[in-house]
N, C-alpha and C positions, 0 to 999 in steps of 0.2 A: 444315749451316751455317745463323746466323741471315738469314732474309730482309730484302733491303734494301728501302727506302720502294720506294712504287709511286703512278706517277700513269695511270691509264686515260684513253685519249683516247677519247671515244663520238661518232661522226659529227654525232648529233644529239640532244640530252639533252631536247626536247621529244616525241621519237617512242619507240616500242617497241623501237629499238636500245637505249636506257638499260637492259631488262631484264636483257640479257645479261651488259653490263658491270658491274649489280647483282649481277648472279650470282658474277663472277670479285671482285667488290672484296670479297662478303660471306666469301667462302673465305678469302682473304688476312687479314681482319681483326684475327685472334685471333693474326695471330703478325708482323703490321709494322702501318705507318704505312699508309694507301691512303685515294687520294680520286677521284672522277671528275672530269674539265674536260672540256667541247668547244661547238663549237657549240650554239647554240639556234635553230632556226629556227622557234619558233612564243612563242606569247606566255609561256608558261610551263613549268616541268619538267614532264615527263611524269605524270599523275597516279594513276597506281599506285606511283611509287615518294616519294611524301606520307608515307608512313612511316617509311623508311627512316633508320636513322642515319648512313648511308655519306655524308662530304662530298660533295655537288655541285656544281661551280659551272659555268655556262654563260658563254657571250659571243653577244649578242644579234646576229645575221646578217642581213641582206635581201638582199646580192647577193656575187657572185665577187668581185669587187673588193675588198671587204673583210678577205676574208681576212688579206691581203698588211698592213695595220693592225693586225689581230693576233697578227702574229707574237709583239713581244714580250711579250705577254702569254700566249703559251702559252710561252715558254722560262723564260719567268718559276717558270713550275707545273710543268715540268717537268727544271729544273735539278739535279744531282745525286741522281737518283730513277731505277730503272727503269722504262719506259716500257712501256705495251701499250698496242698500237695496236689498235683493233674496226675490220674490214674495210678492203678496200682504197679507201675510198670518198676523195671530193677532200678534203669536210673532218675526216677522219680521218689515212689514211695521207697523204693530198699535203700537208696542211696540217704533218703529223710531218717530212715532207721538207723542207718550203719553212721551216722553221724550224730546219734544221740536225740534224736528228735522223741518227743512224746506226745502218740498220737490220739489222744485227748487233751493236747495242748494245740491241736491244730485243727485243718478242715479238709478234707478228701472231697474232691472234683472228680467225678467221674462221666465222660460227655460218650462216648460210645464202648462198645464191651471186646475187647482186643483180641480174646478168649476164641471170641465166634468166628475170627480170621482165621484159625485153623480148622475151623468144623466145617469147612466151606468145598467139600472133596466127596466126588461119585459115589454112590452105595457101593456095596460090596466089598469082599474080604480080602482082593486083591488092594484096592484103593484103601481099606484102613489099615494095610501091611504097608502102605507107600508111604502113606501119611504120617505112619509109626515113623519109619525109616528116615522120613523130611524133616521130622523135630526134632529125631535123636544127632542128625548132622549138624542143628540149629543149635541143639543146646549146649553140643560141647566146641564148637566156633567160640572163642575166644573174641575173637573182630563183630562175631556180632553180639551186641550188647543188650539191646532188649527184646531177648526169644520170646516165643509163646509159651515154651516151658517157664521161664523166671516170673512170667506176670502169671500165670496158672497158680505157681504157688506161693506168691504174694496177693492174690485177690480175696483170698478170706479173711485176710488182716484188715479187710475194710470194718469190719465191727469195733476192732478197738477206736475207730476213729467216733468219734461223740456226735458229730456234726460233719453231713456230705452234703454236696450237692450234687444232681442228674440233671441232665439234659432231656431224658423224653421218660415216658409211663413207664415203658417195659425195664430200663435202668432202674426206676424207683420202684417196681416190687420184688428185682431181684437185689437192689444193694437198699434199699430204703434213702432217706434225706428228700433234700426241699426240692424243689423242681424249677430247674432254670434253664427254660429254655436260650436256643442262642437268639436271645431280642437284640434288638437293630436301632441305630436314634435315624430317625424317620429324619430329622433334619439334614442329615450328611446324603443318606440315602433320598434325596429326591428329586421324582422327574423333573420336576418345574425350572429345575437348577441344570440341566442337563444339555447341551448341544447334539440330538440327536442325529443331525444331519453330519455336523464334523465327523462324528463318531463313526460313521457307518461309509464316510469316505475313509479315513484312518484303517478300519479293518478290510477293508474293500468287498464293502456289503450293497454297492451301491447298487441299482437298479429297479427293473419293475420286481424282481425275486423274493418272496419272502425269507427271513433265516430263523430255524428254530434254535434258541443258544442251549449248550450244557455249561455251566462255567464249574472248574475243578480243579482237582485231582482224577484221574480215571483209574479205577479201581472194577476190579468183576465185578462185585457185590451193586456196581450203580444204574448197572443197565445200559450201560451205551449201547451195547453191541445191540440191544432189543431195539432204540432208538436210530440207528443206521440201515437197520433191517426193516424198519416202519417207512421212513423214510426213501428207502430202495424202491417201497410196493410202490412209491407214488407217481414214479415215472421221470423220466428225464428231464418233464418241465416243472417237476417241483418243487418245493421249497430245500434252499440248503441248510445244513448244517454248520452251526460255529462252536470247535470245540474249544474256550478259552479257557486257559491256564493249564491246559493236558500235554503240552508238548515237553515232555522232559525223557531225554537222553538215557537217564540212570532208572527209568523204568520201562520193563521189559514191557510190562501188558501195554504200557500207555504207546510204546512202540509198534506194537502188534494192532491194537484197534486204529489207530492212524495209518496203519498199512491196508486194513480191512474199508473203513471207511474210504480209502485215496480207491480203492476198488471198486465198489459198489454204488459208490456215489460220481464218483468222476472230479478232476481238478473246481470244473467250474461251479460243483456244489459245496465246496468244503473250504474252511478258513479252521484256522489254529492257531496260537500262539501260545508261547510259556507263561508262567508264572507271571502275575505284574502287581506289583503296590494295590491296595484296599484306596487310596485314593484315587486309581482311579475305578474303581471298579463300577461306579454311578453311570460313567460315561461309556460305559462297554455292554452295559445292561441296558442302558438307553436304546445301544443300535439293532437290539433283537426283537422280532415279532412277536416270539414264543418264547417260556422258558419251557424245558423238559427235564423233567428228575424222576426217569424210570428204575428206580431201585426194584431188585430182585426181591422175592421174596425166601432167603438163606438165612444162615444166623449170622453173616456177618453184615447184614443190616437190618436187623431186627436189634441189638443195641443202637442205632446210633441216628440219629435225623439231618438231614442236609442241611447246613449252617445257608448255603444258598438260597434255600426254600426262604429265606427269611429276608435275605438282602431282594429277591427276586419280586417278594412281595411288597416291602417298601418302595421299589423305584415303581408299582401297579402295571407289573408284567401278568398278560393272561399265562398262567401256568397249567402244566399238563402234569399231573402225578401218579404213582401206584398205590395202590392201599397195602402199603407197607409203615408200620411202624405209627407215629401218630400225625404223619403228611397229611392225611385225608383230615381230621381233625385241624387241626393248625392250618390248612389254609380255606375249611369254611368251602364259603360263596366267592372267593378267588378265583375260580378255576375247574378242572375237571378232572374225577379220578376215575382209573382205570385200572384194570385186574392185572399183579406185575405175569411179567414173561409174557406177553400179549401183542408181539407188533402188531397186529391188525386193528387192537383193539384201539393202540396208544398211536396206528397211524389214521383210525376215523374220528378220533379228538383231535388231532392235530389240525386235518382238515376241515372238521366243524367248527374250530376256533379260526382258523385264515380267511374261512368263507364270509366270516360276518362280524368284520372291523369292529362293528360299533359294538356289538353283545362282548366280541371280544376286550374293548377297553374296558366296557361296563365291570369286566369280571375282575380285571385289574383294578382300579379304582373301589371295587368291593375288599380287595385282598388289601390295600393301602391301609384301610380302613378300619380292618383287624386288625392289622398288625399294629400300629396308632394304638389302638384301645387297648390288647391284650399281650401284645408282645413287644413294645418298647422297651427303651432302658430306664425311663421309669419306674414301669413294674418291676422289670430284674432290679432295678436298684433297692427295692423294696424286699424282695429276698434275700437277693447277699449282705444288706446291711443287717439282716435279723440273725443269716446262719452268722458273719461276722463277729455280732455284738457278741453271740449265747457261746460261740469256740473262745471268745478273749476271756469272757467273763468265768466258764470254764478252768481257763489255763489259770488267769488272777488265781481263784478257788484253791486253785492247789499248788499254787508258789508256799514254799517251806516260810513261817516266820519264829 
């Protein structure tokens, strides 16, 4: 069957939730109508998706109350269209509710578990008296708009939704639906295409030096701080770190681990920059020796898989991972896992992949190669067009005649 329009709600079109739903609108594009709406809560759209041909449009937010304002303007965007909703969050799913939405007429997107971002605090009975204390401030903040509290108790309304989709294994046996990884079109993503050498003059990676990349958001849950501390043990002549897309002002951690790393490492190990367009992201992946995605092993990434992992593997970067969540799986004979919280562990793969160029490529070109076969957009297109068809066919089902 031909696919009906599609409008994506994204919680928050100025944060790195916009990736996701970039992802499912770019799949859909070639065969319906699809546009993203939702909230904005920061000054502007997220600035990786600056390239993007996908419509965006936002509604500029500052407090709870507002929502309730915007109703009719999001029935407006999403009046005879199907609907996917991105996570259970207030201004996503509650906002899909409080505007009359019926969620067996739509499709819940659920890419990591939001929930685990508060579980993520020291044993003991002082720490879950803080923690108490840290949500009860969160929840009754007006300015902030999607607590941990609001998505806590919007997340079991995932069953009325008929048809989800997850992002990795541990998603799908706590919410069930089809499993869509974040795949990649190998074509946009690839080395062949890439000016390696520009790129690595641009970042100023030039030299005999190797550079291990993290590209991101820097979040505790990812492990930086394991990976600067690995990196530390190696000595002053080895390899630097490039943390892209970590430099942002309006996050405190991403502040603190750029003060930790300018430390430990020294100016001449470390490059950073903010946020940049997905077009270019080919040529920033090109200039690294290594990717590293040391995810902790916590619950707040135990929902959720590195969308990285994915681009890192189509451009046939030798990558370094934890056996956290399903990394170890998904990247195969890519690369190499290591047990998370390990620098020692995650700084003698680093340097058994620097030491041997060629095994090193081989591992990358192995990783191209999965991803090609089992995680392209191909495949995803082959799931969302199935969850797509069965939530339209669904909604038809029970249109009043």
């Amino acid at each position: 069957m031909s696919l009906p329009p599609v409008t994506i709600i994204c919680p928050d079109v100025a944060q790195n939730a916009l990736g996701r739903c970039l992802l499912v609108a770019e799949l859909l594009a070639s065969e319906t109508d699809v546009r993203i709406v939702g909230a904005q809560l920061g000054e502007q759209i997220w600035a990786p998706a600056a390239s993007s041909s996908i419509p965006i449009e936002g509604r500029r937010l500052h407090r709870l109350d507002q929502l309730a304002r915007g109703l009719p303007w999001l029935r407006s965007r999403t009046q005879g269209r199907l609907v996917i909703v991105h996570k259970p969050q207030p201004t996503s799913m509650g906002w899909f509710l409080a505007a009359g939405g019926t969620p067996s007429r739509a499709l819940l997107d659920i890419d990591d578990w939001d929930v685990g971002f508060a579980k993520d605090w020291p044993a003991g009975s002082r720490a879950r008296l803080r923690r108490v204390a840290y949500l009860a401030r969160r929840a009754i903040n007006p300015r902030l708009i999607n607590s941990e509290v609001g998505t806590r108790v919007l997340e079991p309304a995932h069953r009325f939704f008929r048809q989800r989709l997850v992002s990795n294994r541990w998603l799908q046996r706590r919410f069930g639906g089809a499993l869509l990884y974040h795949v990649r079109d190998p074509s946009q993503l690839d080395p062949a295409r890439a000016d390696r050498e520009r790129a690595r003059a641009r970042l100023d990676l030039s030299g005999e030096r190797s550079w291990v990349g993290f590209v991101g958001t820097l979040r505790p849950h990812k492990g930086v701080q394991d990976l600067i501390e690995a990196l530390a043990a190696c000595g002053p002549e080895g390899p630097g770190l490039a943390l892209l897309g970590g430099e942002d002002a309006r996050n405190d951690f991403a502040c603190e681990l750029l003060t930790l790393a300018r430390a430990r490492l020294g100016p001449s190990r470390l490059r950073s920059c903010e946020a940049f367009p997905f077009a270019r992201l080919p040529e920033q992946l090109s200039a690294l020796d290594l990717v590293a995605l040391p995810s902790r092993d916590v619950p707040a990434a135990h929902g959720q898989i590195p969308a990285k992992l994915f681009d890192a593997m189509a451009m046939a970067k030798p990558i370094v991972v934890t056996d956290v969540n399903d990394m170890a799986w998904v990247l195969g004979a890519g690369g190499r896992v290591v047990a998370p919280q390990d620098p020692q562990a995650l700084r003698g793969a680093i340097q058994d992949l620097l030491s041997a160029p060629a095994r090193a490529r081989a591992l990358g070109a192995a990783g191209r190669e999965r991803l090609i076969e089992h995680f392209s957009y191909r495949a995803g297109r082959q799931v969302l067009h199935a969850a797509v068809s069965a939530a339209w066919e669904g909604a038809q089902d029970r249109v009043p005649r």
